[in-house]
C-alpha positions in Angstrom: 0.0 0.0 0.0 2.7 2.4 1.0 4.2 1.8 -2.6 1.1 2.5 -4.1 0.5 5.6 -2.6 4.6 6.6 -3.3 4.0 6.3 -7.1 0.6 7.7 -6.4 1.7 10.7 -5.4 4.5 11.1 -8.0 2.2 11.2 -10.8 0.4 13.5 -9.0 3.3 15.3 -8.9 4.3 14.9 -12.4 0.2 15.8 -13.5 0.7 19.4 -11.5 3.6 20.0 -13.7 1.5 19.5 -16.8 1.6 22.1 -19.9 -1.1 22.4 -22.3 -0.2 23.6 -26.4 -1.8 24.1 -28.9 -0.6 22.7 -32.4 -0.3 24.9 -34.8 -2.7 24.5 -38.3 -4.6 21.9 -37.0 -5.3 23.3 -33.4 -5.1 20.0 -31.4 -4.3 20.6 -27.9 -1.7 18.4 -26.1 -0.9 18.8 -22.8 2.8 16.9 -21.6 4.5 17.2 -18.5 7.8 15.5 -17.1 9.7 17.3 -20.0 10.3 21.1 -21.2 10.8 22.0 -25.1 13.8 23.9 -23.9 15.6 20.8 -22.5 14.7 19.1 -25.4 16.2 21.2 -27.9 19.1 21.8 -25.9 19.6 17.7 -25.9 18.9 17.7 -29.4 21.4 20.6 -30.7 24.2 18.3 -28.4 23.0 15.0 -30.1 23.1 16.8 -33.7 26.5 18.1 -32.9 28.2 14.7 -31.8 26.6 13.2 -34.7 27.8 15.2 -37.2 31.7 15.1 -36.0 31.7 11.4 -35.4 34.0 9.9 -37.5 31.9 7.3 -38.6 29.0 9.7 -40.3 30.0 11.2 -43.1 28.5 14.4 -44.3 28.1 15.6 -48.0 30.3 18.4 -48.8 28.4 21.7 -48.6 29.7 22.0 -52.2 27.7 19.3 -53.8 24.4 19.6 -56.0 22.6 17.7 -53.5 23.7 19.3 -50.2 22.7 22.6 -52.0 19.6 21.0 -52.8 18.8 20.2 -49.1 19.7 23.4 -47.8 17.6 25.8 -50.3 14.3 24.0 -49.8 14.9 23.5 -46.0 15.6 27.4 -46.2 12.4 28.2 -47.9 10.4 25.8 -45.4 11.9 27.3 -42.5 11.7 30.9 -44.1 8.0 30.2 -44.6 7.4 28.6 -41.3 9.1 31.5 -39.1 6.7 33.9 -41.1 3.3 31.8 -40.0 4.3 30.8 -36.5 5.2 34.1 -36.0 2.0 35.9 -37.7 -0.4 33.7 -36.0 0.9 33.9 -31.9 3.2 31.1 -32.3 6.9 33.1 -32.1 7.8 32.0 -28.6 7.5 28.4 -29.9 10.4 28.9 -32.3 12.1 31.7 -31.3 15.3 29.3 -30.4 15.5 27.8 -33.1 18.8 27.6 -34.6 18.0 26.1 -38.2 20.4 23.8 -39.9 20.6 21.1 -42.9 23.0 19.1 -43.5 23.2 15.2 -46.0 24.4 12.2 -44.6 25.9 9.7 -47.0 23.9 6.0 -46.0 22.1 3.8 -48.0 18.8 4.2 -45.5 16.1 6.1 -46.8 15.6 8.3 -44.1 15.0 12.3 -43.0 14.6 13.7 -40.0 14.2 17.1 -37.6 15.0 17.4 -34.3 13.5 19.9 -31.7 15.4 23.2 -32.7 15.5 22.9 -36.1 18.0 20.8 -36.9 17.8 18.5 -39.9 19.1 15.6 -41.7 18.6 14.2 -44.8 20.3 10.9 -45.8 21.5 10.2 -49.8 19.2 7.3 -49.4 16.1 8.9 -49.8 17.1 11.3 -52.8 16.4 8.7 -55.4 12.9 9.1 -54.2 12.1 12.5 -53.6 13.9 13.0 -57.0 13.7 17.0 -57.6 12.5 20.0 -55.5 8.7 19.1 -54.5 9.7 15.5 -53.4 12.2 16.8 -51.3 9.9 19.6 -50.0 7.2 17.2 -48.9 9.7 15.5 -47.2 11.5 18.0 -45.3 7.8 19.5 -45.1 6.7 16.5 -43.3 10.1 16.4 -40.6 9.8 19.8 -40.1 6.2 19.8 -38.8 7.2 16.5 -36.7 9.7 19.4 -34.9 6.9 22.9 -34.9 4.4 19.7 -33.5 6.4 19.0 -31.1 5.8 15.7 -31.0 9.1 14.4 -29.7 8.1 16.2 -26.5 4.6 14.6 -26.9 5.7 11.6 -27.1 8.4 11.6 -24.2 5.4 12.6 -22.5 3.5 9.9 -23.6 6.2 7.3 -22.8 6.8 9.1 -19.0 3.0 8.4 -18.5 3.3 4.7 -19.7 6.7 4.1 -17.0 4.7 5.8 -14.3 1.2 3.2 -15.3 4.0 0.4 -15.2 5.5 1.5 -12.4 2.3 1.6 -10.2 1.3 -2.1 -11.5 4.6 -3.2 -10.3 3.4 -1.5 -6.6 0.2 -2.9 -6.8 1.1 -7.0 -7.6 4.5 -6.5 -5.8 2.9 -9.1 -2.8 2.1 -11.7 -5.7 4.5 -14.3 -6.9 7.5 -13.8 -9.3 5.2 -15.7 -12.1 1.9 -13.5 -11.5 4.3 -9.9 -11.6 5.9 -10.8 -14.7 2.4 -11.9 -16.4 1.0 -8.6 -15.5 4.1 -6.4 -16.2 4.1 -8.3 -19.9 0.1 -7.6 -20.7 0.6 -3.6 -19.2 3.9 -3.5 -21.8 1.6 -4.5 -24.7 -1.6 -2.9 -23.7 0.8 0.4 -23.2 1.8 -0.2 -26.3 -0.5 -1.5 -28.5 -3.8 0.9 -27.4 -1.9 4.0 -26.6 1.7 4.6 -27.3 1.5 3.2 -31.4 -1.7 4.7 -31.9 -0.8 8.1 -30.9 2.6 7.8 -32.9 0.5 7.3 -35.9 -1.5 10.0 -35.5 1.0 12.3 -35.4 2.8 10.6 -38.9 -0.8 11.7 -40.1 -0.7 15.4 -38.7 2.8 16.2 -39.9 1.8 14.9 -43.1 -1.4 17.7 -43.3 1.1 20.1 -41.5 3.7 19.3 -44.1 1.7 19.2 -46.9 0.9 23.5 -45.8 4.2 23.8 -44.6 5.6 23.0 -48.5 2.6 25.4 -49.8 4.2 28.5 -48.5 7.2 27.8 -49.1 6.0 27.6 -52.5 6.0 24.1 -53.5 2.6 22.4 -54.9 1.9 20.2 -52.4 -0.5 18.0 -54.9 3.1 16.5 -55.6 3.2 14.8 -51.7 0.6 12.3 -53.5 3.4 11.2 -56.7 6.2 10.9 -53.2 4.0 8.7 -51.2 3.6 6.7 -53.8 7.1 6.2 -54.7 7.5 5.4 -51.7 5.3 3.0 -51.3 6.2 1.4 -54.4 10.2 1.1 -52.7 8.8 -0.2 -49.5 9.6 -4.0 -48.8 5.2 -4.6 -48.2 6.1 -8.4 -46.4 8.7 -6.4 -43.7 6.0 -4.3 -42.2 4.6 -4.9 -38.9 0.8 -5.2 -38.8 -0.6 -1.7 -38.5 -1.9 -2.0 -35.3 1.6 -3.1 -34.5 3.5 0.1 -36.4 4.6 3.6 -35.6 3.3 4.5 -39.0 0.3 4.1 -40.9 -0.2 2.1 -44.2 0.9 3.2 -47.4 -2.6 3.2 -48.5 -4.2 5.4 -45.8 -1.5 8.0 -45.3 -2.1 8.4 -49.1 -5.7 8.5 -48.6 -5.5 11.0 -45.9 -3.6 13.3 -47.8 -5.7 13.4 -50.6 -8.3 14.7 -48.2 -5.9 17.3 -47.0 -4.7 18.4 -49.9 -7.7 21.9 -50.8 -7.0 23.0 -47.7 -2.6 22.8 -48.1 -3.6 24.6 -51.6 -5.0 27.8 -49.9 -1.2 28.2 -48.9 -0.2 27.9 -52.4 0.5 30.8 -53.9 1.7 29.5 -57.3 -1.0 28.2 -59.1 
C-alpha cells in the first residue's frame, strides 16, 4: 500500500507539472509534462553536434548539388514557417530555433528534424524524392514533426506509460514472481498496442497535413506529396512491415488517402498556381 501511494503521489506530482499547447494548423491541444521544449532542444542541438563530427558519419560536402539541394528547400520551409508561426501567436515556440541542414551519405532512406530545427537528410532517400517538391514534402513532413512538437509529446507519452507500469509493479509487488511478470508483460503491450502506437501514428498523419501546408508556402505544390507517397510505397519491402496495429506509422494506402483529403485545404497556402 505504501508503494502505491509513493507512485501515487509522483504522478500526482508529475500531473501538476503538466503544460497544455496548442498545435499549430490543426489546433489540437496536447498537454505533456515531465519534460520542457527547452531541455529538449538543448539535448537535441548536443546530439546533432556529436553526430555530425563522429568519425563514422560522413557528411556531404556543402559543395555538392545535393547538399545545395537540401539546404535551399529547408531554407524556404523554414523561411515560410518562421513567417506563420510568428503571424499567428506562435513566435515564442520557435524563437530558439537555430536552423540547420545538413546530408548524410547511407544507403537508408531516411529524414529527419530534431526539436530546434536541426535536420538531416540521408542520400538514401534522394532517389525518391527525385527534384524540389519530393524533397519539400519530405523536409515539409520532418519539419512539422519538430513545430508539432511531438518528440516532447511523445516523451510525455512514454513518461506516463513508465509511471502506469511503475504503479502495476506496486500494486502485484505481494504476488509471486510468475503473476508480476504476467501482469508487467500484458501492461507493456496494452501500453503499447492501445496507446503509445496509436498516438505515434497520429501524429505521422498530422505532420503529413502540416507538411503538406508547410511545402505550400514555401511555394511548392503540395499536390506533388501524392506522386512521393507513392514512390514510396512502391520502394517499401510490403512483407517487412509490422501489422498496423503493431506500427509507428500508418499504411501506405491510408496515409495516401489521408492526404488526398488534406490536400484543398494545403492549396490555400499555395500561392503558385
Amino acid at each position: 500500500m505504501k508503494k502505491i501511494m509513493i507512485f501515487g503521489i509522483a504522478i500526482s506530482l508529475a500531473i501538476s507539472s503538466c503544460t497544455t499547447s496548442v498545435v499549430p494548423l490543426t489546433g489540437r491541444k496536447v498537454s505533456t509534462f515531465g519534460v520542457s521544449a527547452a531541455e529538449l532542444e538543448q539535448q537535441a542541438a548536443i546530439g546533432y553536434s556529436q553526430l555530425l563530427s563522429d568519425p563514422s558519419t560522413k557528411v556531404v560536402s556543402s559543395n555538392s548539388t545535393q547538399t545545395q539541394m537540401v539546404k535551399r528547400v529547408g531554407q524556404k520551409i523554414a523561411a515560410a514557417v518562421t513567417q506563420y508561426m510568428n503571424a499567428n501567436g506562435y513566435g515564442e515556440q520557435i524563437k530558439n530555433y537555430k536552423w540547420e541542414f545538413n546530408v548524410i551519405e547511407s544507403k537508408e532512406i531516411n529524414a529527419w528534424c530534431m526539436p530546434g530545427g536541426k535536420v538531416a537528410v540521408y542520400t538514401g532517400i534522394l532517389p525518391i524524392t527525385r527534384d524540389e517538391a519530393g524533397l519539400a514534402t519530405v523536409m515539409g513532413h520532418e519539419i512539422a514533426h519538430a513545430i508539432a512538437q511531438h518528440s516532447l509529446e511523445r516523451a510525455s507519452t512514454m513518461l506516463k506509460a513508465q509511471l502506469g507500469s511503475a504503479v502495476v509493479g506496486a500494486a502485484v509487488s505481494g504476488k509471486s514472481e510468475s503473476s508480476q511478470a504476467v501482469v508487467n508483460q500484458l501492461f507493456g503491450i496494452g501500453a503499447q498496442t492501445a496507446y503509445v502506437l496509436p498516438n505515434s501514428r497520429n501524429q505521422e498523419l498530422e505532420a503529413d497535413k502540416m507538411g503538406l501546408s508547410f511545402m505550400a508556402m514555401a511555394g511548392y505544390n503540395p499536390q506533388n506529396a501524392i506522386n512521393f507517397w507513392q514512390r514510396m510505397a512502391a520502394a517499401s519491402d510490403s512483407s517487412a512491415k509490422p501489422p498496423v496495429f503493431l506500427s509507428t506509422h500508418p499504411t501506405d494506402q491510408s496515409r495516401i488517402a489521408q492526404i488526398q483529403k488534406d490536400l484543398p485545404e494545403a492549396m490555400k497556402y499555395y500561392k503558385g498556381r
